[in-house]
matplotlib code that plots the C-alpha trace (Angstrom):
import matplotlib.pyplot as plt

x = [-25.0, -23.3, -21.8, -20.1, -16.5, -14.5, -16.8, -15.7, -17.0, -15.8, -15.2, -17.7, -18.5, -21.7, -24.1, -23.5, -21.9, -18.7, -17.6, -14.1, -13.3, -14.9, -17.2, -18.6, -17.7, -19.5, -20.7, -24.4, -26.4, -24.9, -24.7, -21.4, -22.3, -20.5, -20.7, -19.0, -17.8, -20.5, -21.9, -25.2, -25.5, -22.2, -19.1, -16.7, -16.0, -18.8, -21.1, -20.7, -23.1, -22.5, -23.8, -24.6, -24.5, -25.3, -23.7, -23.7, -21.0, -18.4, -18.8, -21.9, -23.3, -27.3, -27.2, -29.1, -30.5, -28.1, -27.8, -26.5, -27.2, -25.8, -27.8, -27.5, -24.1, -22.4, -21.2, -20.9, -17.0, -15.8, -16.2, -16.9, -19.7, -20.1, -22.4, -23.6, -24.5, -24.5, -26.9, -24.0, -25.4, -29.3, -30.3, -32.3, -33.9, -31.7, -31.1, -28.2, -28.0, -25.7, -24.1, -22.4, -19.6, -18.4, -17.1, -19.6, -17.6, -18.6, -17.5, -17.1, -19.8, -17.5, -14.3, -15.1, -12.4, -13.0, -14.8, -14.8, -16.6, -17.1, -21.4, -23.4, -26.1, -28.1, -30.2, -32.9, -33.4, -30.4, -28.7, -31.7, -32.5, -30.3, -31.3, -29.1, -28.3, -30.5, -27.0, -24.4, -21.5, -20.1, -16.7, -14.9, -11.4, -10.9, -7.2, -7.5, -8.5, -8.0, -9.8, -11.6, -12.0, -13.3, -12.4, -13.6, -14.2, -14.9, -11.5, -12.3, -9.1, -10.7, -14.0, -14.4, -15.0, -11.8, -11.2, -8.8, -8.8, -7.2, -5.7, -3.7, 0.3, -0.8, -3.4, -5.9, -6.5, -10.1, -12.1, -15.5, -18.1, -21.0, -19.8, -21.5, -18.5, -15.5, -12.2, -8.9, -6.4, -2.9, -1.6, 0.3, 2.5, 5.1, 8.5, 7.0, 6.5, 5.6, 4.7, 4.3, 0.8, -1.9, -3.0, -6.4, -8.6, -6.8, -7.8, -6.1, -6.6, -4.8, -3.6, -2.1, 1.1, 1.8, -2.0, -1.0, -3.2, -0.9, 1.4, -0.3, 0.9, -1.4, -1.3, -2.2, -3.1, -2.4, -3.5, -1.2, -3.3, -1.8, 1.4, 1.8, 5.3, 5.1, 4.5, 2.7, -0.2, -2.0, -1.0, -1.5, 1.2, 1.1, 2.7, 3.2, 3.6, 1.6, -1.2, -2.5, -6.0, -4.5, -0.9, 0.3, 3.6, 5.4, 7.8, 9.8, 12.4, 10.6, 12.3, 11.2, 7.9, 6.1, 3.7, 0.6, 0.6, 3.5, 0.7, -1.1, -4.7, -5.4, -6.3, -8.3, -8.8, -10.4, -11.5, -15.0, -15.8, -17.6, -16.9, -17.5, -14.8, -15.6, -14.7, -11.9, -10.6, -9.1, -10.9, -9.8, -11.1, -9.4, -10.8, -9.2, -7.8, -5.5, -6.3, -3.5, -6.3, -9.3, -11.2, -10.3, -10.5, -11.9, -15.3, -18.4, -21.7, -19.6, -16.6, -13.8, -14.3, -13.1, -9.8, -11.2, -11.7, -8.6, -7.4, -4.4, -2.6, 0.9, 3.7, 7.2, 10.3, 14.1, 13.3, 10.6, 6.8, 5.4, 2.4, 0.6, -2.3, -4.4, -8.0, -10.8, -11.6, -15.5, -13.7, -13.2, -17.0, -16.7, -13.8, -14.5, -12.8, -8.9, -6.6, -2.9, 0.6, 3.7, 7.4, 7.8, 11.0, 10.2, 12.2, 12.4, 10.5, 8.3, 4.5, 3.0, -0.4, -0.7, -4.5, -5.5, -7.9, -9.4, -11.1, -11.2, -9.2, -7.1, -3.8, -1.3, 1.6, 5.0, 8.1, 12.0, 14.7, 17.1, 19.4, 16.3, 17.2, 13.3, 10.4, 6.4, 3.6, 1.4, -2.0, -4.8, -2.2, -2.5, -0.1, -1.0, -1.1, -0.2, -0.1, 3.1, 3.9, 6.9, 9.8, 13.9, 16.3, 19.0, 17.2, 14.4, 12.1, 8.0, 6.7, 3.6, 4.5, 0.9, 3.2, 1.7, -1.9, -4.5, -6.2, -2.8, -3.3, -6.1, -3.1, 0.8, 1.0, -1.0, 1.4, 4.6, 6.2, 5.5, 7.8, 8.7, 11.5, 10.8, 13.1, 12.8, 12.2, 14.6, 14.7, 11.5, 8.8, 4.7, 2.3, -1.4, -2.7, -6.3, -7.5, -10.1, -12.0, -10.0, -7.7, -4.4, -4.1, -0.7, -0.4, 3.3, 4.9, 2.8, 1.2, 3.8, 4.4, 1.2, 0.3, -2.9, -3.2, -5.7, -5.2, -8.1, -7.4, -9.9, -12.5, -10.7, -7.2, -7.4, -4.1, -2.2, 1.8, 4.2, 7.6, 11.4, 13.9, 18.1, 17.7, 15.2, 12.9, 11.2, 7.5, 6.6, 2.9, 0.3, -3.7, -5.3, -8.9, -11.6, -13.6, -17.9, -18.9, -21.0]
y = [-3.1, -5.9, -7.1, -3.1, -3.7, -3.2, -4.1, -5.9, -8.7, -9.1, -6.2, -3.0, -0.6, 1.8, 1.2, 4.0, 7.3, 8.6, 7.2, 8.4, 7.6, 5.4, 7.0, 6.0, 2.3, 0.2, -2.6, -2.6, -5.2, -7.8, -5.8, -4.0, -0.4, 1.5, 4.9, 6.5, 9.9, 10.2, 12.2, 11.1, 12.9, 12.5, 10.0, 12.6, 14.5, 16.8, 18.2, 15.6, 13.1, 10.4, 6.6, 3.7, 0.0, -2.5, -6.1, -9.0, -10.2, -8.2, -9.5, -9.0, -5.8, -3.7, -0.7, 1.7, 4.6, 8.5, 8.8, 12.3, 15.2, 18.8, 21.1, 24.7, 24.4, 22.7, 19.5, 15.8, 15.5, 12.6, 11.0, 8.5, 6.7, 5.3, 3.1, 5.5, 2.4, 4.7, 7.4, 10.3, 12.1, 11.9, 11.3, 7.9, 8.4, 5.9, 3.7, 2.6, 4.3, 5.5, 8.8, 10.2, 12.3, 14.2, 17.3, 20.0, 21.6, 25.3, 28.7, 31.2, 34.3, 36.8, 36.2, 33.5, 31.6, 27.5, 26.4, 22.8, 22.2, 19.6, 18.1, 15.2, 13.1, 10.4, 7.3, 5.5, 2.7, 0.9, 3.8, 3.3, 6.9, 10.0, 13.0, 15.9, 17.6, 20.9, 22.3, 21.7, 22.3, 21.2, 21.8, 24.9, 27.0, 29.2, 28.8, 25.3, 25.9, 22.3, 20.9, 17.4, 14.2, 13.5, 9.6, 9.4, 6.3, 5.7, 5.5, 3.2, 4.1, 7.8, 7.4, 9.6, 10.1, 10.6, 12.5, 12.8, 15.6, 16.2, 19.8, 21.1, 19.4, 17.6, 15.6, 17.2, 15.4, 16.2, 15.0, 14.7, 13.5, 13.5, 14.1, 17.4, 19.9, 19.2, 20.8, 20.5, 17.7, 17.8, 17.9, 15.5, 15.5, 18.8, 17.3, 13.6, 11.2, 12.6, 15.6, 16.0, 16.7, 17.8, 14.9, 13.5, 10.6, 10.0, 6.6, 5.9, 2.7, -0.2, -3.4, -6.4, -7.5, -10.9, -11.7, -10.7, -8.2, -7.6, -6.4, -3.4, -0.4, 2.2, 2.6, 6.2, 6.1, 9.4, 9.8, 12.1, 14.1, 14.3, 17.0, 17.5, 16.9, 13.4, 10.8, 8.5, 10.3, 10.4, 7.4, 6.2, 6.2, 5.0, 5.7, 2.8, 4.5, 4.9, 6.8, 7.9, 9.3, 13.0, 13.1, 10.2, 9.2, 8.0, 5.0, 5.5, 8.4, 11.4, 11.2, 7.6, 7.6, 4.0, 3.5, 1.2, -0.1, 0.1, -0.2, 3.4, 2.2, 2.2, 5.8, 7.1, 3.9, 3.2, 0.9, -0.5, 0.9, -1.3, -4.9, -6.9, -7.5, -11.6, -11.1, -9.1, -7.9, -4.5, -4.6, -2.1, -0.9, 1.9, 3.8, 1.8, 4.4, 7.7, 10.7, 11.5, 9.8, 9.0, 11.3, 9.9, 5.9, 4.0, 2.8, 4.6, 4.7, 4.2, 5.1, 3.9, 0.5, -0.4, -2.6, -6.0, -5.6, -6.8, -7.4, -5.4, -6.6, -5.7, -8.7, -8.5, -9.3, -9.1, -6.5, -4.5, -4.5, -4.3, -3.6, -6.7, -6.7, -9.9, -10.2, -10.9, -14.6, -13.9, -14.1, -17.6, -18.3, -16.9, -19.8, -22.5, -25.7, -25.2, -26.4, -27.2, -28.1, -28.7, -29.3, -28.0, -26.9, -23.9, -23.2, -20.1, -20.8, -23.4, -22.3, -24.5, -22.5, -22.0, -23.7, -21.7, -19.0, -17.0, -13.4, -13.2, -15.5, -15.8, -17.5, -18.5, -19.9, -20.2, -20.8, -21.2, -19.4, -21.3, -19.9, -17.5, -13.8, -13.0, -15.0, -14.5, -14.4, -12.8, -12.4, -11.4, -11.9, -12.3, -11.6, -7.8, -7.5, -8.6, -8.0, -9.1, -10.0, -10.7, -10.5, -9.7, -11.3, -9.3, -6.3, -8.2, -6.5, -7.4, -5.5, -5.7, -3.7, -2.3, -0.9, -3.6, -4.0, -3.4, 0.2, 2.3, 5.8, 7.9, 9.4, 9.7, 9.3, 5.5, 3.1, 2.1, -0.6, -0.5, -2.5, -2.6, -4.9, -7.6, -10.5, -13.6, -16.2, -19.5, -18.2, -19.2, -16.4, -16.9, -14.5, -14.2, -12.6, -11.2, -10.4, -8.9, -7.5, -4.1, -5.1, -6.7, -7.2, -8.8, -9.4, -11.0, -12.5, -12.9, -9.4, -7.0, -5.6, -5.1, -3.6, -2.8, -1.3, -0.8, -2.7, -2.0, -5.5, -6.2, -8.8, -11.4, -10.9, -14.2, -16.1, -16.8, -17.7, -18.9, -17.3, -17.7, -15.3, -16.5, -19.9, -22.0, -21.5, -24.1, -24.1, -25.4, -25.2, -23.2, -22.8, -21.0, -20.6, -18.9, -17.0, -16.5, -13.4, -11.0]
z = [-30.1, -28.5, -31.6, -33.1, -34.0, -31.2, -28.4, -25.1, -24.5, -20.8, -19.7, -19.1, -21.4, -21.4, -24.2, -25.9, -25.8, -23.6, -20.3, -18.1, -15.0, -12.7, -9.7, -6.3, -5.8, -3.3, -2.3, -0.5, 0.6, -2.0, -5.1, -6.4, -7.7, -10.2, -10.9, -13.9, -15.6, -18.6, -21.1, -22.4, -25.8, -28.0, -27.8, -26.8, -23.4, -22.5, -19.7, -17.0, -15.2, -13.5, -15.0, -13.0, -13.5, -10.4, -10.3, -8.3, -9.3, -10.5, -13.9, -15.5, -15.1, -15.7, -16.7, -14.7, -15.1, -14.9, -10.7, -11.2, -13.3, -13.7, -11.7, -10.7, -8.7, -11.9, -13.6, -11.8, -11.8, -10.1, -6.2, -4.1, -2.3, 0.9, 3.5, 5.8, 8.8, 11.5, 9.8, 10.7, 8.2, 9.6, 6.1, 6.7, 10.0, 11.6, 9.3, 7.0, 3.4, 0.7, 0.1, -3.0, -2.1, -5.9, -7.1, -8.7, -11.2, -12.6, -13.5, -10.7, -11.5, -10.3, -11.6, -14.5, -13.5, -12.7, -9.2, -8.2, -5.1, -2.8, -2.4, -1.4, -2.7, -1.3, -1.8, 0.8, -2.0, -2.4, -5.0, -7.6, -7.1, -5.3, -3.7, -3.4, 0.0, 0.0, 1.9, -0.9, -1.8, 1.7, 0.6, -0.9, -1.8, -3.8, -3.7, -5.3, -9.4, -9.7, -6.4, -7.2, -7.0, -3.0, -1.9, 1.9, 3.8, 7.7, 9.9, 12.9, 14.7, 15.0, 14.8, 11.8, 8.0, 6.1, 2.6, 0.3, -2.5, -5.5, -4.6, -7.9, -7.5, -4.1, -2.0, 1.0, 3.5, 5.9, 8.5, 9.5, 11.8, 9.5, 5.8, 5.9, 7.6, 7.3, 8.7, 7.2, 8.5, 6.3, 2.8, 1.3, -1.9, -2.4, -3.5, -3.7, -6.6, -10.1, -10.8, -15.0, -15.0, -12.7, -9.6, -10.1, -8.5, -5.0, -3.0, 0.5, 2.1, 4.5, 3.2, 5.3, 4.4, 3.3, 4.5, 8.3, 9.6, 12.1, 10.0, 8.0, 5.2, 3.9, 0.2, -1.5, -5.0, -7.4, -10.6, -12.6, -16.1, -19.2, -20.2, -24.0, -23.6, -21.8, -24.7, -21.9, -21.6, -18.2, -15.8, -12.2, -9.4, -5.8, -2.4, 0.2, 4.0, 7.5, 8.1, 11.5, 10.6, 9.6, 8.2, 5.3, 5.5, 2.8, 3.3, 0.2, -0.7, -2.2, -5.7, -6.0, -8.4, -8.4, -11.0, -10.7, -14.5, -17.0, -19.9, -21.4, -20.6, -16.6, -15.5, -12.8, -10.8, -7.3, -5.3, -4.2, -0.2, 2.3, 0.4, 3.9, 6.0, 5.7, 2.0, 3.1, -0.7, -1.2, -5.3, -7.7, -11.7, -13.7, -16.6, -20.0, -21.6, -22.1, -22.3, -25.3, -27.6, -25.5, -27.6, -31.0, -30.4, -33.4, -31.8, -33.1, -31.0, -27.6, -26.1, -23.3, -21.6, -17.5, -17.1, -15.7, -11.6, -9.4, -5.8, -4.7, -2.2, -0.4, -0.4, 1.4, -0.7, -0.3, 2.4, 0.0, 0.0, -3.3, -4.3, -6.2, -8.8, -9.5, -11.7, -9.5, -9.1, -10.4, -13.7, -13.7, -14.6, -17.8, -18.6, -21.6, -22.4, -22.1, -24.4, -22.7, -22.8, -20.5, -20.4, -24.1, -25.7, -27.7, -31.0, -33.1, -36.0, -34.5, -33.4, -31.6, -31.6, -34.9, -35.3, -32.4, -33.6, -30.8, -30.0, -26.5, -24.0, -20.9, -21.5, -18.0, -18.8, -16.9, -18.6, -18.0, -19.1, -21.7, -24.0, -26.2, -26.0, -26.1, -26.5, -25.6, -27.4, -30.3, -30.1, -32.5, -35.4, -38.8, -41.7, -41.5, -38.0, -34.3, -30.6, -28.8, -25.2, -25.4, -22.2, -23.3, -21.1, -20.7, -19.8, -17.7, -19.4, -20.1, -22.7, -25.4, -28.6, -30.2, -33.3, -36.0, -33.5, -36.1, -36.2, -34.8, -37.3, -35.2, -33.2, -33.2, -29.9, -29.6, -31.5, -29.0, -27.2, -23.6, -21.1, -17.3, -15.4, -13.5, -12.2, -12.7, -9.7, -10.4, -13.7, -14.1, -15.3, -15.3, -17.1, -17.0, -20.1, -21.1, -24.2, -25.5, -28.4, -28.0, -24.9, -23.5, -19.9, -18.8, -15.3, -15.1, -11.7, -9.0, -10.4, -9.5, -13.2, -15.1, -18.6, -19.6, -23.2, -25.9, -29.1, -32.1, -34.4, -37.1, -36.9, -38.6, -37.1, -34.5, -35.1, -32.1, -31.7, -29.3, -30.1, -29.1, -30.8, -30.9, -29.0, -26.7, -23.8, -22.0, -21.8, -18.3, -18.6, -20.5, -20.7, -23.1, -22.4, -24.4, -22.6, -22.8, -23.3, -20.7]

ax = plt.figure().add_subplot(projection="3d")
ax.plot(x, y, z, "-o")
ax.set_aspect("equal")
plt.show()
């Protein structure tokens, strides 16, 4: 199973069958839990439960058993999960446990017509087995077709539980003293970022800026669907502003749209609740994929994969704050014997990778700008086929082009070049890259431009190259490392 055509080898994937987004993230007495969207009996979308694995880590994962299963009040869409150390809920007799907050999705009996509706679950034994509450749904209206999604997480400042809902074109916003009633704080959203598809998967949470928790933003993450008339597909966009405990308040004009990753494979992301405050990590995972094509992806007894976890984190430059995206340091223990180079002209026409063969790697290299027009990399290349990374100069642009990537025919919509701007520091320019089995993750700068993108090569297709197009660019440093698998 491990070995199928297409398989990750570092990042998750379920053994078999379909998996979307990912559901109820957190971290309980040392062990990372992750919940996902999943149906059991075929590889595409279907009736909804939610998967489990547990790690340690944040690495290498067991698979658990289903936590969730449809019952009479609908399908498992998605939610959150939280430490419950004060026992608000009364659930554990005093103790500390977790509770599942998620969206039961059905079909209204009177009118036919969609209900999604807010319940609970939850676990005495460390989220090996759930319970559901006896008094669900706990949330409801009917105004809302589209009414999903539930992130909450404990608000000190308060001294209450927060949420915030997918609501159609906008964000709800509630409170709560025990996660069982809830009354409506504010809405967020009308006239404000994106809008070309419907929002999905909300997170809110504070970060410190520049490491000083004195200085503090809230950052509000929106997940947008997919419109058959947007080409992208369904992508991720965030908000950076203040939050008091009720009303959001974006920082940035309401035309401006920010999005999270420039790549077409990051959808649906959160982040893990509770990590301890000693370890002090906002840590985020999106679902690898789109849903233009999720449905149609060349694998065969599986489907959809995670992005590789990261920390976001907010950094202040040239009077901005920007929002920053970095893999998780657990990574490193999956590194091998690095081969490297430094202070190295590179030439067009000159590869000075060429007797690199390699599946699945991490390459960082830092380089600085000569006289090349474009230069980068390709990856899992061969004469028929290849990945690049490449960055253009003049129009500051990072981009990987998946045109010539291997397996590209399942859908119109999945070959492309995909780029974002990012300027150069001293002319100088590092990129982080991961690649995988059936993956590219490019993490350029410190992390503020990121692309994330499926890629399907065959088996064989290995070859790597260093390239420079119409002049030179100096090669500063680079490590290529392959990478064990989990």
């Amino acid at each position: 199973m491990t070995n199928e055509l297409y398989r990750p080898q570092f990042h998750f994937s379920p053994q078999q069958n379909w998996m979307n987004d990912p559901n109820g993230l957190v971290y309980f007495h040392g062990e990372y839990h992750l919940f996902y969207q999943y149906h059991p009996h075929g590889t595409t979308w279907g009736p909804m439960h939610w998967g489990h694995a547990i790690s340690r880590d944040l690495v290498h994962w067991e698979h658990a058993p289903i936590a969730l299963e449809p019952d009479e009040h609908g399908q498992i869409f998605s939610g959150s999960a939280v430490v419950d150390w004060q026992d608000t809920t009364g659930f554990f007799n005093g103790e500390a446990g977790l509770v599942a907050i998620f969206t039961h999705h059905d079909q209204d009996p009177d009118s036919d017509l969609r209900r999604e509706r807010q319940s609970l679950a939850y676990s005495s034994d460390y989220g090996r087995t759930w319970t559901t509450y006896s008094g669900n749904p706990v949330l409801s209206d009917a105004r809302f077709p589209d009414f999903r999604d539930p992130k909450v997480f404990w608000h000190p400042q308060t001294n209450q539980w927060i949420m915030i809902l997918a609501s159609g074109q906008t964000v709800s916003i509630y409170h709560s003293a025990n996660l069982k009633d809830w009354s409506f704080a504010s809405q967020f959203g009308e006239g404000e970022g994106a809008h070309i598809g419907v929002w999905e998967c909300p997170d809110l949470f504070e970060l410190a800026i520049d490491g000083d928790p004195a200085r503090t933003k809230w950052v509000m993450l929106v997940s947008i669907g997919n419109s058959a008339e947007y080409r992208e597909g369904s992508r991720t966009q965030y908000f950076i502003g203040d939050f008091d405990g009720t009303v959001f308040k974006n920082d940035a004009s309401p035309e401006t749209v920010k999005w999270l990753d420039s790549g077409r494979d990051n959808y649906a992301g959160v982040s893990w609740s509770d990590v301890p405050a000693k370890d002090g990590r906002r840590i985020y995972v999106g679902w690898m994929s789109n849903w233009k094509y999720a449905q149609v992806t060349p694998t065969i007894s599986w489907r959809s994969a995670m992005t590789i976890p990261r920390t976001l984190s907010l950094i202040s430059r040239q009077d901005q704050i920007i929002l920053i995206q970095q893999p998780v340091e657990e990574l490193n223990r999956l590194k091998l014997d690095s081969s490297s180079w430094d202070e190295t002209i590179v030439e067009p026409g000159c590869n000075l990778l060429s007797q690199l063969h390699l599946p699945c790697f991490v390459l960082e290299a830092e380089f600085e700008l000569q006289t090349a027009a474009e230069f980068g990399f390709k990856v899992r290349a061969s004469d028929l086929s290849e990945t690049v990374v490449g960055y253009e100069v003049e129009k500051q642009e990072i981009f990987v082009d998946r045109s010539r990537s291997g397996e590209i025919a399942f859908h119109a919509d999945f070959p492309g070049r995909h780029g974002v701007t990012i300027e150069t520091s001293d002319r100088r320019l590092k990129l982080h890259i991961w690649v995988d089995t059936s993956s590219i993750e490019v993490f350029a700068g410190d992390g503020e431009a990121v692309i994330t993108d499926l890629i399907f090569p065959g088996e064989e297709e290995q070859g790597l190259e260093i390239y420079a197009l119409h002049g030179t660019v100096k090669l500063i440093s680079l490590n290529i490392t392959p990478l064990k698998s989990i």
